[in-house]
C-alpha positions in Angstrom: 24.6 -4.0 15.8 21.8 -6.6 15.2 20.4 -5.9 18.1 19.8 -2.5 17.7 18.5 -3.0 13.7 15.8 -5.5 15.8 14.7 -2.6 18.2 15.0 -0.6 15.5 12.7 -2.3 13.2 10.1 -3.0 16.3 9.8 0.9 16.9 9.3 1.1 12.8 5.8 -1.7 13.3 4.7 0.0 16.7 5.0 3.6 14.9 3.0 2.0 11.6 0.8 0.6 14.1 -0.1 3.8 15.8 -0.3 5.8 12.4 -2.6 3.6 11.4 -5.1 3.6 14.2 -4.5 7.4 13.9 -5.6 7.8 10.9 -8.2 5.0 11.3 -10.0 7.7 13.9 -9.6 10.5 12.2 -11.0 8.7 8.6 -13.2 6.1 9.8 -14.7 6.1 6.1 -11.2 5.2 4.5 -10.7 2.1 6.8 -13.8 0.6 7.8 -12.2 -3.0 9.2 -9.7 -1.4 11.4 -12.5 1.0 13.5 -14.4 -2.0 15.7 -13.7 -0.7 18.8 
């Protein structure tokens, strides 16, 4: 059961992650630190 609450919570950070940079390329005003490319 822990196990799968850690897997779990690692999908959760690589999804926030990939939202992020998302919306980091589609807003590039809105979050200026996170576009150096």
């Amino acid at each position: 059961m822990n196990q799968f609450v850690e897997q779990f919570d690692l999908g959760q950070q690589l999804t926030v992650k990939f939202i992020s940079r998302m919306t980091s390329l589609c807003f590039p005003d809105k979050h200026p630190i996170t576009t150096n490319k």
